[in-house]
C-alpha positions as CSV (number, residue, x, y, z in Angstrom):
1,X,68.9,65.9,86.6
2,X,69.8,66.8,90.1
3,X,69.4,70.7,90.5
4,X,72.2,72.2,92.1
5,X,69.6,74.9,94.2
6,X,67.7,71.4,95.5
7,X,69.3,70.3,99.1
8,X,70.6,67.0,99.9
9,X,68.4,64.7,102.2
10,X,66.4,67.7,103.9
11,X,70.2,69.2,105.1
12,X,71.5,72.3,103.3
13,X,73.6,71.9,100.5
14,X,77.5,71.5,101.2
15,X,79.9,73.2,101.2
16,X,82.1,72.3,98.0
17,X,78.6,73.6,96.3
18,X,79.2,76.6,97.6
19,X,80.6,78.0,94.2
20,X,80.0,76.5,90.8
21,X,83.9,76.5,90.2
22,X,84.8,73.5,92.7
23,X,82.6,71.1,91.5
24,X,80.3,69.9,88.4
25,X,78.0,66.9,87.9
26,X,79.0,64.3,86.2
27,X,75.4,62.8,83.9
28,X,77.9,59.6,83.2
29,X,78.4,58.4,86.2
30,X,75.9,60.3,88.3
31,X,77.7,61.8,90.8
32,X,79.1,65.1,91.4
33,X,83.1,65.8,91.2
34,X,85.2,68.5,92.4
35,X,87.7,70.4,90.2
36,X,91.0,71.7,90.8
37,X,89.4,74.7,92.0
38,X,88.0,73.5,94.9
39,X,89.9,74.5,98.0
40,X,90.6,72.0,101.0
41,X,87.1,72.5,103.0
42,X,85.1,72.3,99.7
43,X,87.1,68.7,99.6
44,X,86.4,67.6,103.3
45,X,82.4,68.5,102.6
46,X,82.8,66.5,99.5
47,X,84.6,63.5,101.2
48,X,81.7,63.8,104.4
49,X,79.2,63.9,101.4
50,X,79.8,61.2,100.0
51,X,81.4,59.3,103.2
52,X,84.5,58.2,101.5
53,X,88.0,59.3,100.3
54,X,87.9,61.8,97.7
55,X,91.2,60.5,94.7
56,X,92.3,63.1,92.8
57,X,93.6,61.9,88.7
58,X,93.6,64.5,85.7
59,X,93.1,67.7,88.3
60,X,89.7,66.2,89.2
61,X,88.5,64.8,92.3
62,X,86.3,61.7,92.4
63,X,85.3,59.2,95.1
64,X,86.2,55.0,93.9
65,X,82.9,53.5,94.4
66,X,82.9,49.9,96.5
C-alpha cells in the first residue's frame, strides 16, 4: 500500500494530501480520490497529479482513466 508520508516521484507530496480529509486511497482501483472536503487548490494539485480532469459523481472526485 502506498503510504501517505512516502512522496511522489522524488517531489514533495501535493497539495490535496495536505489534510487527510480531502482525499483517501482507493485499494480497488488504485488510485487516490478527493472528497467533498477538498477545497479548489487541493483539486487543481489533484488534477496536475494525475495530469487529467478531475469528475466529480456521489460527492467524490475521481479522474476517467483513458
Amino acid at each position: 500500500m502506498i503510504d501517505d508520508s512516502m512522496e511522489t516521484n522524488d517531489m514533495p507530496k501535493p497539495y490535496f494530501m495536505e489534510n487527510k480529509e480531502w482525499y483517501y486511497f482507493d485499494e480497488e482501483n488504485f488510485c487516490y480520490k478527493l472528497t467533498d472536503k477538498a477545497p479548489k487548490k487541493a483539486i487543481e494539485s489533484y488534477k496536475e497529479f494525475y495530469d487529467n480532469d478531475p469528475i466529480k459523481s456521489n460527492n467524490e472526485w475521481y479522474i476517467i482513466q483513458k
